[in-house]
C-alpha positions as a LaTeX table, in Angstrom:
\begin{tabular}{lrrr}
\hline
Residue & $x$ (\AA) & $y$ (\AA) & $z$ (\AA) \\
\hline
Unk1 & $-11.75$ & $-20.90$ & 14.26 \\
Unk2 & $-11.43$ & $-21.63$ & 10.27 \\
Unk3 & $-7.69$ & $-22.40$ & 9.35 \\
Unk4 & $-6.41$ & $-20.03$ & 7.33 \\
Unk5 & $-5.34$ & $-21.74$ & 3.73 \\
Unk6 & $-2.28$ & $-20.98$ & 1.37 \\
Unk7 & $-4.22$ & $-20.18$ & $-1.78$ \\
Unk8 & $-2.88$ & $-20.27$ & $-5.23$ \\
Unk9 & $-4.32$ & $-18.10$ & $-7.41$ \\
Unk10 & $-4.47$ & $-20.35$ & $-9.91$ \\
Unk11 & $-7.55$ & $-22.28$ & $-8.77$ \\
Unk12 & $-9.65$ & $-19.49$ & $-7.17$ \\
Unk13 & $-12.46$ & $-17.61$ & $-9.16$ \\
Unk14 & $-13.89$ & $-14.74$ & $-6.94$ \\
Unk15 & $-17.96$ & $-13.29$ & $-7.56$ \\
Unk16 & $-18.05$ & $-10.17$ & $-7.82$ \\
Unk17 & $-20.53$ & $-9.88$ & $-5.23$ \\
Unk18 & $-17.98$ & $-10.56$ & $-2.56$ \\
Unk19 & $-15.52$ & $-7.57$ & $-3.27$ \\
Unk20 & $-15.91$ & $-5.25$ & $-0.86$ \\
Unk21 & $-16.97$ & $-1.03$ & $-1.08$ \\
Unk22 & $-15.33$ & 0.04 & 2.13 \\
Unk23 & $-12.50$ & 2.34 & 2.88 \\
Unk24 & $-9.44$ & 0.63 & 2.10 \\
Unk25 & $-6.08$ & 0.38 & 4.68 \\
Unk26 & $-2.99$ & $-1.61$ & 4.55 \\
Unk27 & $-3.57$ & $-1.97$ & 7.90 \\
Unk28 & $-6.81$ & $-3.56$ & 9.31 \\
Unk29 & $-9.50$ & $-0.95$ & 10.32 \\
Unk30 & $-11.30$ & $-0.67$ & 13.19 \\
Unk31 & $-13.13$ & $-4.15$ & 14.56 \\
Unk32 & $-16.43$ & $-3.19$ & 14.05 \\
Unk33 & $-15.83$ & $-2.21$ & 10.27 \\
Unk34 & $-13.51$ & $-5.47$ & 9.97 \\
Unk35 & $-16.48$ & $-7.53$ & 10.82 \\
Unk36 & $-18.18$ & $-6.21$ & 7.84 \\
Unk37 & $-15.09$ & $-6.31$ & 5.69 \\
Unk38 & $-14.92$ & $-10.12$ & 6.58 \\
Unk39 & $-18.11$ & $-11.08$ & 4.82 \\
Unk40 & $-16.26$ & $-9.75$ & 1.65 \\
Unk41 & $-12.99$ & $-12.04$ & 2.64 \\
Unk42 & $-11.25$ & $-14.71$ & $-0.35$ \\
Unk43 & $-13.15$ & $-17.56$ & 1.06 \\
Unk44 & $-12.72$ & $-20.86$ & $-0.86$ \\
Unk45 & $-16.03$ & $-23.03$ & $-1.31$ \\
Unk46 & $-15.94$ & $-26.50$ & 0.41 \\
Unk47 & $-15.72$ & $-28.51$ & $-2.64$ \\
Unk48 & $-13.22$ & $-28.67$ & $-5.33$ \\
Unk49 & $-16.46$ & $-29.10$ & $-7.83$ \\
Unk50 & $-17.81$ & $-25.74$ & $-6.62$ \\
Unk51 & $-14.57$ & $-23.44$ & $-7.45$ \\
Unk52 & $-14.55$ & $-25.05$ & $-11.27$ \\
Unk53 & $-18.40$ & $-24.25$ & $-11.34$ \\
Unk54 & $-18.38$ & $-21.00$ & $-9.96$ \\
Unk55 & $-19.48$ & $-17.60$ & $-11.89$ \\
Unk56 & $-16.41$ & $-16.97$ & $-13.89$ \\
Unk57 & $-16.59$ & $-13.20$ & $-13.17$ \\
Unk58 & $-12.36$ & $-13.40$ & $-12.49$ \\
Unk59 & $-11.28$ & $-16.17$ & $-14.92$ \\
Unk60 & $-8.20$ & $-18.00$ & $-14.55$ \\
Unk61 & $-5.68$ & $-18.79$ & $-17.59$ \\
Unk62 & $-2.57$ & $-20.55$ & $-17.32$ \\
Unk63 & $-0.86$ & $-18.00$ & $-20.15$ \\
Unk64 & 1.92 & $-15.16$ & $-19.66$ \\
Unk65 & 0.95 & $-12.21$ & $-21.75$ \\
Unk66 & 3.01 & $-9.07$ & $-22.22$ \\
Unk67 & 2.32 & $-6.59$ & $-20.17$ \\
Unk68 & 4.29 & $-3.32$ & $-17.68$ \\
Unk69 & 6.56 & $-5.71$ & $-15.80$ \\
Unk70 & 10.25 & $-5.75$ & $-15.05$ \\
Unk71 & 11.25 & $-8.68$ & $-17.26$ \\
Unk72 & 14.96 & $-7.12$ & $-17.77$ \\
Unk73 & 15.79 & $-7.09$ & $-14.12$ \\
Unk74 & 18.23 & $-9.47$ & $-12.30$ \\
Unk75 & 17.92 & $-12.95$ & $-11.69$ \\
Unk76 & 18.61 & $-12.85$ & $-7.48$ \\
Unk77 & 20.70 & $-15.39$ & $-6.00$ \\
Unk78 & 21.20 & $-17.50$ & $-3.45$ \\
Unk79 & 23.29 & $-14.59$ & $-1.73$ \\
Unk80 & 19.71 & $-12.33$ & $-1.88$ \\
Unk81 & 17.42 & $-14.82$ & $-0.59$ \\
Unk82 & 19.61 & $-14.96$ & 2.46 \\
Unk83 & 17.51 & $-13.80$ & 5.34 \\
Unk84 & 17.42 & $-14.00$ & 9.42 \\
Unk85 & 14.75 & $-14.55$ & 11.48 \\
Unk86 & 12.31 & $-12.94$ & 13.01 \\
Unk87 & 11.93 & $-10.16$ & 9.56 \\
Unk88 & 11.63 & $-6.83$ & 10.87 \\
Unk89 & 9.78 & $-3.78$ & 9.12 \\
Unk90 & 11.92 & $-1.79$ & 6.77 \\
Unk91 & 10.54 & 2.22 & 7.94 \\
Unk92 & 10.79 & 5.06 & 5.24 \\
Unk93 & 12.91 & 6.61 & 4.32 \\
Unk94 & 14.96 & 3.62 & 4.17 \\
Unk95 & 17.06 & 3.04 & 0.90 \\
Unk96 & 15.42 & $-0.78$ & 0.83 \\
Unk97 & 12.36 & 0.84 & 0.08 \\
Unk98 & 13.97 & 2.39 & $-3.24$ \\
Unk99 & 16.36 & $-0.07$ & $-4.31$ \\
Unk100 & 16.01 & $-2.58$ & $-7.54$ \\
Unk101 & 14.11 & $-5.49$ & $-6.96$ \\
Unk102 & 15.92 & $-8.71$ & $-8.45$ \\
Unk103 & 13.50 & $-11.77$ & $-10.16$ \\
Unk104 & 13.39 & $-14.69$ & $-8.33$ \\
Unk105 & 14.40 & $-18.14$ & $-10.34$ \\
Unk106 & 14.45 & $-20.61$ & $-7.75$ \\
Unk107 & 11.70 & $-21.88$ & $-5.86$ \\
Unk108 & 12.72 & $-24.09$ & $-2.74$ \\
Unk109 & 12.16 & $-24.66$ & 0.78 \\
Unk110 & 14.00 & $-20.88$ & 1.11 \\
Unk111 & 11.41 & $-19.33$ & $-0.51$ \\
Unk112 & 8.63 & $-20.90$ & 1.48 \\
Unk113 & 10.18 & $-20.49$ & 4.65 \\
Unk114 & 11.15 & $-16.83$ & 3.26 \\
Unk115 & 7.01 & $-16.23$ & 2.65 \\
Unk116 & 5.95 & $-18.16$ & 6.16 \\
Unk117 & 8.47 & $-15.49$ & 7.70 \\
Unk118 & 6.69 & $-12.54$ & 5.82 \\
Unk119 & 3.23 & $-13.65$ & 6.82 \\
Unk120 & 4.25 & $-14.30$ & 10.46 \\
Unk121 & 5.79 & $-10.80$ & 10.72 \\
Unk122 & 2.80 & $-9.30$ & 8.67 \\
Unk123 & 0.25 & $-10.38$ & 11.23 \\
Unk124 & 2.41 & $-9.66$ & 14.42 \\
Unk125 & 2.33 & $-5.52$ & 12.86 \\
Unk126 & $-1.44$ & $-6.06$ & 12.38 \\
Unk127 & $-0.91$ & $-5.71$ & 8.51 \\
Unk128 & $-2.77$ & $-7.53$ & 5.64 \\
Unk129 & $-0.48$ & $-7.04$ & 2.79 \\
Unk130 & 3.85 & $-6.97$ & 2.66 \\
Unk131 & 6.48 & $-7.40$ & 0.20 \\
Unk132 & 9.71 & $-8.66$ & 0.20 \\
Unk133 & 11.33 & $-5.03$ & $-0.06$ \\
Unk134 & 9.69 & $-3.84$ & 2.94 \\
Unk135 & 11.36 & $-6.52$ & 5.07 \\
Unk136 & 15.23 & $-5.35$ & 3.70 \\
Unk137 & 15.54 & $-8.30$ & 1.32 \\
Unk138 & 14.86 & $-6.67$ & $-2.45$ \\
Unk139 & 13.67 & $-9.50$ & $-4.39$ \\
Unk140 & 10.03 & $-9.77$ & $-6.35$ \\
Unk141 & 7.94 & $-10.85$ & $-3.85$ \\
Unk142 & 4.73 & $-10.20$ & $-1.96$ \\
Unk143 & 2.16 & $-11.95$ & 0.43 \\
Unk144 & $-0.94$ & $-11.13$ & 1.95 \\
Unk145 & $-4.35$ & $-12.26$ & 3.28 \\
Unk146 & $-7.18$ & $-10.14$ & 2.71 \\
Unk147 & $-8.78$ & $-10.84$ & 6.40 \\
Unk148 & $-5.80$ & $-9.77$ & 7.97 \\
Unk149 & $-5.91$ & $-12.38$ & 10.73 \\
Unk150 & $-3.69$ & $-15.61$ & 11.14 \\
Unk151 & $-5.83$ & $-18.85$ & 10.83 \\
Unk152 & $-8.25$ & $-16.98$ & 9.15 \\
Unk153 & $-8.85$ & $-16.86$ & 5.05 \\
Unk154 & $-6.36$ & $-17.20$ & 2.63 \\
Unk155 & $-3.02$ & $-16.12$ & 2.33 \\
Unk156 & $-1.74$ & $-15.31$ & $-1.26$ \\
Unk157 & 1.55 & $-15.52$ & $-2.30$ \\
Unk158 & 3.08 & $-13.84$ & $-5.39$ \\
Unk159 & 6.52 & $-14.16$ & $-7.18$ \\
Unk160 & 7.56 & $-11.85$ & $-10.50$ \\
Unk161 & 4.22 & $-10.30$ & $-10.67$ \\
Unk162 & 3.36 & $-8.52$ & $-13.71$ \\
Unk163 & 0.69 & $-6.19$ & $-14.80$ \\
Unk164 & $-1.22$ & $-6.81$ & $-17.93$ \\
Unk165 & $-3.41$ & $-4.16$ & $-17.97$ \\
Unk166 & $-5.97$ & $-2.03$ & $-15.82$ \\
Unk167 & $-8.47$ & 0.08 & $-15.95$ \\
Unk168 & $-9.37$ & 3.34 & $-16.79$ \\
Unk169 & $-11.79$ & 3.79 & $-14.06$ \\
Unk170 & $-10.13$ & 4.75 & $-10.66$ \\
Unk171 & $-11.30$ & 4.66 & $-7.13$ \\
Unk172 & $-10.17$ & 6.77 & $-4.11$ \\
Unk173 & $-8.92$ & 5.05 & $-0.77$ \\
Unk174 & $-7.58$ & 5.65 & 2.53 \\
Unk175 & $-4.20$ & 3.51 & 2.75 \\
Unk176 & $-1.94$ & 3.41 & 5.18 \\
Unk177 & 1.48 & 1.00 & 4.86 \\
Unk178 & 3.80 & $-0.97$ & 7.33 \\
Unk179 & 6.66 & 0.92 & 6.36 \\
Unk180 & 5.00 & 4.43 & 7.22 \\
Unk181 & 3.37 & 3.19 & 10.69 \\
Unk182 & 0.29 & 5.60 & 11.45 \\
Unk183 & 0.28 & 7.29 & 8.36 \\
Unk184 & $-3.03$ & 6.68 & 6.46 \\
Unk185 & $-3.89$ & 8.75 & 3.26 \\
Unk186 & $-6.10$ & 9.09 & $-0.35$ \\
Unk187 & $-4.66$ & 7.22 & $-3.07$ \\
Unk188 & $-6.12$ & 7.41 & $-6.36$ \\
Unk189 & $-5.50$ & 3.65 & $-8.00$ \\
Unk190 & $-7.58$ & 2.03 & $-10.96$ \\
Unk191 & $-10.20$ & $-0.50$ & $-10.00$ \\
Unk192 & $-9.60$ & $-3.53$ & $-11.51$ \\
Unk193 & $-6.02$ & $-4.96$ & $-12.65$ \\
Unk194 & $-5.14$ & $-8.00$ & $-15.30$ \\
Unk195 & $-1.69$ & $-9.26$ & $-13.78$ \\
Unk196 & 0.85 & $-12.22$ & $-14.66$ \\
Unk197 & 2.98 & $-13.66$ & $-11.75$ \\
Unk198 & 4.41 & $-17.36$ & $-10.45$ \\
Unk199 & 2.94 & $-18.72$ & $-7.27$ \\
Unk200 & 5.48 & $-19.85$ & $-4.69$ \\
Unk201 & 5.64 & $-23.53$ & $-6.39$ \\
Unk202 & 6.96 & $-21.09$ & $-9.90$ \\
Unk203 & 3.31 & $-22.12$ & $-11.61$ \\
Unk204 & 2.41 & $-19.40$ & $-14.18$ \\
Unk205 & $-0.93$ & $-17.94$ & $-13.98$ \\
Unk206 & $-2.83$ & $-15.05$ & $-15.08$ \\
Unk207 & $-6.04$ & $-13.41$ & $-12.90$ \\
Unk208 & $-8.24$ & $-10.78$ & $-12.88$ \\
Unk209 & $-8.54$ & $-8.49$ & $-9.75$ \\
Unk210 & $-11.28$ & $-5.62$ & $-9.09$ \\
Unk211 & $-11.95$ & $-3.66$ & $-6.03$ \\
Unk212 & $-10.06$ & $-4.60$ & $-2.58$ \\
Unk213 & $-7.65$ & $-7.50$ & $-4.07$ \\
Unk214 & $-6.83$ & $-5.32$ & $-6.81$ \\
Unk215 & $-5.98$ & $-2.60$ & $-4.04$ \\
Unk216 & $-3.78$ & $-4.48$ & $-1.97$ \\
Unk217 & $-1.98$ & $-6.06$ & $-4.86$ \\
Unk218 & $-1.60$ & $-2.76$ & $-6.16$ \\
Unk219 & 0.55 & $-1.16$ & $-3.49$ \\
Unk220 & 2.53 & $-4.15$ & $-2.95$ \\
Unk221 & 3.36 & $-4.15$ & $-6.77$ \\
Unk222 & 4.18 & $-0.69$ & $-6.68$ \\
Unk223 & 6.59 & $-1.88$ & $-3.32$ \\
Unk224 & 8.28 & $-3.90$ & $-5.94$ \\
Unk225 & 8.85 & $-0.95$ & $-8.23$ \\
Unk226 & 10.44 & 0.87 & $-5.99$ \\
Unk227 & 7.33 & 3.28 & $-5.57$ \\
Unk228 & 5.82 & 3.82 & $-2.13$ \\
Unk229 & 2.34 & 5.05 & $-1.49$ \\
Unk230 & 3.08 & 8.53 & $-0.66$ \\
Unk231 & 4.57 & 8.83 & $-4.96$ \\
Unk232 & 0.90 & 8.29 & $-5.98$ \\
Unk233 & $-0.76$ & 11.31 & $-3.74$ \\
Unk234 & $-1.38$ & 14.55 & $-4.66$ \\
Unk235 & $-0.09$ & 17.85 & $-3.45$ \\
Unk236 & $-2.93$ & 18.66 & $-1.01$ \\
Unk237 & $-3.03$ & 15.18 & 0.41 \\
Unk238 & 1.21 & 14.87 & 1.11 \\
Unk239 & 0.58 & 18.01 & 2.61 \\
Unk240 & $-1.68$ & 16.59 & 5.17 \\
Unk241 & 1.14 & 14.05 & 5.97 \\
Unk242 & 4.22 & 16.83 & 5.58 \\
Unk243 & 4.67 & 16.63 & 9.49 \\
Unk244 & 4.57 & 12.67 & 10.12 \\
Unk245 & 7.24 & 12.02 & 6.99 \\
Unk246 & 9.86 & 14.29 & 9.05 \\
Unk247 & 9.09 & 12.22 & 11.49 \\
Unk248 & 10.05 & 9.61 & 9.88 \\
Unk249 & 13.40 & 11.15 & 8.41 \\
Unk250 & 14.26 & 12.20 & 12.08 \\
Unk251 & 13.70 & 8.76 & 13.66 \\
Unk252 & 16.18 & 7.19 & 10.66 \\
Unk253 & 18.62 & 9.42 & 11.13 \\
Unk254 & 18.65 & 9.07 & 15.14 \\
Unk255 & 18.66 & 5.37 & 14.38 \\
Unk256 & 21.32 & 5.37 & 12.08 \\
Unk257 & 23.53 & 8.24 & 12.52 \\
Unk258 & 23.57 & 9.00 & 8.64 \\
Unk259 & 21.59 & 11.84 & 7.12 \\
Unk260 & 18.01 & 10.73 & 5.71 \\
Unk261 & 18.08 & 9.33 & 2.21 \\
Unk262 & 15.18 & 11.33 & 1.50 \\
Unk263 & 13.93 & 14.61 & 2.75 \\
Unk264 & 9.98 & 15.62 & 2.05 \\
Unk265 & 10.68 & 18.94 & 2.69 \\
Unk266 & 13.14 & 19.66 & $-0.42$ \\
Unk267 & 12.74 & 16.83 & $-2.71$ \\
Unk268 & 11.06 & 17.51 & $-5.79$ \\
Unk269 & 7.70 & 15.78 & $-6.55$ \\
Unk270 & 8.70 & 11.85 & $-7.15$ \\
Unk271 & 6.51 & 10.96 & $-10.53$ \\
Unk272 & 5.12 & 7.50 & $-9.65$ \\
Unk273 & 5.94 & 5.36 & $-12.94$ \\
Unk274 & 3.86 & 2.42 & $-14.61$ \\
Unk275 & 0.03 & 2.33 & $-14.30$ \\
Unk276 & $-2.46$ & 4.46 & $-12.06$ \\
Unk277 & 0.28 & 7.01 & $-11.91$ \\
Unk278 & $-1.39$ & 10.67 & $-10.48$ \\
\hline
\end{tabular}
């Protein structure tokens, strides 16, 4: 089996020709469509040599530009980085999901050991994308590994992501999300994305993403904003989902005792903010 590799961003350039057209879920689809989606999996060449050489169809500069970000928000400190293990999923309608998501300053052995814990509890729920939010700790933050599977391709991490820009055109997906387990559902998002972040060593980089990368990093970014997939659906498709979201609110409030923070029933419609809004 391949060993899976801790990829920074900063030294990967991705052909377009390996970007896959298939339906798109948070969660890995079925194995004989996951086969296919592997031959479109972030897979480094064997030399060094070939990743400077290689079709510059996602180029890499080490620049910050400005761009929709949340530059203004808290530094977090120590106190916020504080986590136990094993992480567990943070379930809508959870307040974690909503709250403000602080910038992180400092990158130590914390951090690492913070993103090792995300990854491990990321594969164990069979997911190929999480942020930091969606584990109860609210801090600017997201991981995940385009395969889905531990050992194999690469597992990105992110820290203060920003977007640059995006694009006009949009594609529709099926999505589904850790934090609303067995929901899956259209999202409209725009098909390629210019973003800004710090890799987990605080290195500043700046990439081009199109088709599934620029998918997954999409809905964790929005994660980070405080938006959850559901925000970015239409009418007729949260309709389709009415049923499971009560669900939801029911199974928090039997957890918890305390009335759900959210209620799809009566809330107005929540206007997803920042790009590839509906």
């Amino acid at each position: 089996m391949a060993s899976a590799v801790r990829l920074h961003l900063s030294s990967l350039i991705i052909p377009h020709s390996l970007l896959p057209r298939l339906s798109f879920r948070l969660r890995p689809p079925p194995p004989s469509t996951a086969r296919r989606l592997r031959r479109f999996s972030w897979t480094l060449p064997s030399s060094p040599s070939a990743v400077r050489h290689a079709p510059p169809s996602l180029p890499i500069r080490a620049q910050a530009k400005r761009g929709f970000s949340s530059k203004d928000d808290d530094i977090a400190s120590v106190d916020d980085l504080q986590f136990e293990a094993p992480l567990k999923i943070v379930e809508y309608p959870d307040p974690a999901l909503r709250a403000k998501n602080k910038r992180i300053g400092t990158f130590d052995d914390n951090l690492k050991k913070l993103a090792d814990e995300m990854f491990d509890v990321m594969y164990k729920t069979d997911g190929i994308g999480l942020s930091a939010p969606q584990v109860g700790i609210n801090v600017q933050l997201m991981v995940f590994n385009p395969v889905g599977e531990r050992g194999e391709g690469e597992e990105i991490v992110l820290v203060n992501p920003r977007v640059i820009k995006y694009s006009k055109k949009t594609v529709l997906f099926n999505e589904g999300c850790l934090s609303f387990p067995g929901i899956y559902a259209d999202v409209q998002r725009p098909q390629t994305v210019k973003i800004d972040a710090l890799d987990i060593a605080g290195a500043r980089f700046t990439v081009n993403l199109s088709g599934f990368p620029a998918r997954v990093f999409q809905h964790e970014f929005d994660h980070l904003q405080g938006i959850v997939f559901s925000d970015r659906m239409t009418e007729q498709v949260l309709d389709s989902i009415r049923a499971e979201l009560e669900a939801l609110e029911k199974k928090y409030e039997e957890r918890t005792g305390l009335p759900s923070p959210e209620q799809i029933e009566t809330r107005r419609r929540r206007v997803a903010v920042g790009f590839g809004k509906p």
